[in-house]
C-alpha positions, 0 to 999 in steps of 0.5 A: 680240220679247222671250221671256217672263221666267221666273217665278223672275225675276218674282218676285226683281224683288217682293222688295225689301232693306231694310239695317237700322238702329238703331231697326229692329223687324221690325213696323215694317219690316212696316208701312212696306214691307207695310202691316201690322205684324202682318206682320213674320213674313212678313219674318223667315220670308223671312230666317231666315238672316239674323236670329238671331231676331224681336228680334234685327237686326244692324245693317248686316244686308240684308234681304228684303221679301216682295212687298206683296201675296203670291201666295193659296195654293190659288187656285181658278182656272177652269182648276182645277175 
């Protein structure tokens, strides 16, 4: 029987890399891959050492796309309380 992946490997196999091209804008990467332009952030914050700013992609430049459907932070769990 397999060992479980560790939860470092998970989570690098949620995240996708798109290359960019001409006519690229971070919110319209954010509604193809995440479902919501508003999240285009999210995909600058994952690659603020690719992209020099917001407006700003090289084309030819790969980028990370966060997982769809990220991770609650400070999920109250029953194991918590």
């Amino acid at each position: 029987m397999a060992a479980p992946r560790p939860a470092a490997s998970r989570l690098e196999e949620s995240v996708r890399v798109h290359r960019i091209v001409d006519g690229d804008t971070l919110a319209s990467l954010a509604r193809r891959y995440l479902g919501d332009a508003a999240r285009a952030g999210e995909i600058f914050e994952a690659n603020r050492d690719v992209l020099p700013s917001p407006e700003a992609l090289p084309i030819g430049a790969a980028v990370r796309i966060p997982p769809r459907c990220p991770p609650v932070p400070n999920a109250r769990t029953p194991e918590s309380e």
